[in-house]
C-alpha positions as CSV (number, residue, x, y, z in Angstrom):
1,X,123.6,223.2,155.2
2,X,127.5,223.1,155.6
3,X,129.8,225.5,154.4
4,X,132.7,223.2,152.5
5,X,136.0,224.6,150.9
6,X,137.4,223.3,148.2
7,X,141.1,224.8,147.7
8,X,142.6,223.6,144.4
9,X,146.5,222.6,144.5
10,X,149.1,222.0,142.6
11,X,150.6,218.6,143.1
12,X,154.3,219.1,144.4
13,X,155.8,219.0,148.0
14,X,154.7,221.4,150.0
15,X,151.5,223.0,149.0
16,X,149.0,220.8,151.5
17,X,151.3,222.2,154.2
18,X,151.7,225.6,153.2
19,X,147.3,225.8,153.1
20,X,146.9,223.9,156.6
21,X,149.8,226.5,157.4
22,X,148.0,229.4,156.1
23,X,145.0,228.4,157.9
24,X,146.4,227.7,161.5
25,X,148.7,231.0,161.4
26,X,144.8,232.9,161.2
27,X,143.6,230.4,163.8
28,X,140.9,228.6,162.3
29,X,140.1,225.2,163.0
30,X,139.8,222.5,160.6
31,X,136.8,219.8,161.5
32,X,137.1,217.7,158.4
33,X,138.7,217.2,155.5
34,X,139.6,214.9,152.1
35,X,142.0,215.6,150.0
36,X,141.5,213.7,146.3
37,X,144.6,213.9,143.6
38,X,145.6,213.6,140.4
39,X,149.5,213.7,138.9
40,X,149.0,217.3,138.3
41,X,146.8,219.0,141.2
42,X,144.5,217.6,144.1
43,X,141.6,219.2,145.7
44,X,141.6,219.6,149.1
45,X,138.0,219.7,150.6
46,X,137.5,221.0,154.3
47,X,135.0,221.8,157.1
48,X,136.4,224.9,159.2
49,X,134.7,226.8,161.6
50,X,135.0,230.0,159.5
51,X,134.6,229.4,156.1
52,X,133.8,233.1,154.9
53,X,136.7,234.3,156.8
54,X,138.7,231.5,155.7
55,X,138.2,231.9,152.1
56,X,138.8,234.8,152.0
57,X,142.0,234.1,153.4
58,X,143.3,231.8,151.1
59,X,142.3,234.1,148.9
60,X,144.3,236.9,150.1
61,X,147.4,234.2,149.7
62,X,146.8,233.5,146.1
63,X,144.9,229.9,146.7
64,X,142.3,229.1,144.8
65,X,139.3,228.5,147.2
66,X,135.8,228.3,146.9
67,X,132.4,227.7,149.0
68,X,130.3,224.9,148.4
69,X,127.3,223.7,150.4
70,X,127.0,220.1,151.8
71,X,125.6,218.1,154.2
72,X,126.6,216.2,157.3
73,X,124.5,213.5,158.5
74,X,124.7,211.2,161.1
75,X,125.3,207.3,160.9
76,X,124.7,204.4,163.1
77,X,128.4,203.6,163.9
78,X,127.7,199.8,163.2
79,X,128.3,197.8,160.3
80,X,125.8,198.7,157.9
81,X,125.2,202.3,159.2
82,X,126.5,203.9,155.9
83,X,124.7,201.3,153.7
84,X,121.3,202.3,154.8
85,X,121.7,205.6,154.3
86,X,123.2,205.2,150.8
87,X,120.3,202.6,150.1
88,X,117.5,204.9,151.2
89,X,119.5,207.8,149.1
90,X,119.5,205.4,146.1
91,X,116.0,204.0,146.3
92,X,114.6,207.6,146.1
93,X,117.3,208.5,142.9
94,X,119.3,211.2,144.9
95,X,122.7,211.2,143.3
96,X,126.0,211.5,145.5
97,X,128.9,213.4,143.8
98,X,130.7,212.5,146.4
99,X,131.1,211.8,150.7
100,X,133.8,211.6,153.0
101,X,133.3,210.8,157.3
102,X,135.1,212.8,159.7
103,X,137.1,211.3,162.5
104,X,135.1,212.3,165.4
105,X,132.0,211.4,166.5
106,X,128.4,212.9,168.0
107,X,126.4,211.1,170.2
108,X,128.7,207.8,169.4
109,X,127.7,208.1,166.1
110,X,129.7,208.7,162.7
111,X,129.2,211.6,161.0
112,X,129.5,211.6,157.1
113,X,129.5,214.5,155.1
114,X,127.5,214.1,151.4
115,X,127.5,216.6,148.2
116,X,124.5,215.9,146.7
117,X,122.9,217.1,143.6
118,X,119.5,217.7,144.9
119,X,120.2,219.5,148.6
120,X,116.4,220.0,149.7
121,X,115.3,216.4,148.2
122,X,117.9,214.7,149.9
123,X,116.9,216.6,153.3
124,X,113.6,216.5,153.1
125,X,114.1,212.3,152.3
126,X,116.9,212.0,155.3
127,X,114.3,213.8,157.6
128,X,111.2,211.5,156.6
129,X,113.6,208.8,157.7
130,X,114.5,210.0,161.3
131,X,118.4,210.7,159.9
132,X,119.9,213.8,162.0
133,X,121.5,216.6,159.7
134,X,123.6,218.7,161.1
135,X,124.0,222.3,160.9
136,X,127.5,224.4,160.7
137,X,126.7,225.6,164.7
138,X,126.3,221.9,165.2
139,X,129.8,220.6,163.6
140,X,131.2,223.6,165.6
141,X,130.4,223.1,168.7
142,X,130.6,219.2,169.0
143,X,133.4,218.2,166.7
């Protein structure tokens, strides 16, 4: 599994800055990240390579972080990569909260991170299938 923060922001200039801030100044690298908004706050979800340390952090600044696990899978960076996976998910009724891809790549292939409801069904599925999940020493090393 993946360590994911989510930091919770209010939605005025500034804030996203003042957390990528907070987090550089300590010197931890961000791998991936999504941010998703409303009028009133947005919440910024991010792969680092120290998330305990890093939460603890933002903590320390008064943001509101937490630690939530997901995956990261590989994809077949080809048209239809994603699709298969998100058929083979559906087919097998593994709900998706939600996904977002980071920009580099492993092995020339995509890697997409998932929150899923059921963590071990979803492995256990993705493994039956020949799909590579990733651990954190993984995404650290080769992202």
């Amino acid at each position: 599994m993946i360590k994911q923060i989510s930091v919770f922001l209010e939605n005025k200039k500034g804030r996203l800055s003042e957390v990528t801030k907070t987090i550089a100044d300590n010197k931890i690298d961000i791998k991936a990240l999504t941010l998703a908004d409303t009028k009133d706050f947005g919440v910024l979800r991010l792969i680092v390579t120290e998330p305990d340390r890093c939460v603890k952090i933002l903590k320390e600044n008064n943001f509101v972080a937490q630690e939530t696990e997901v995956i990261a899978i590989e994809v077949e960076d080809a048209p239809g990569g994603l699709s298969k996976v998100l058929e083979l998910l559906n087919i097998n009724n593994v709900n998706i909260e939600y996904i977002y891809a980071t920009i580099e790549k492993i092995k020339n292939k995509a890697i997409v991170i998932f929150r899923i409801e059921e963590m071990s069904k979803a492995k256990e599925i993705l493994n039956k299938n020949g799909i590579n999940i990733y651990e954190m020493s993984d995404i650290i090393k080769n992202m």
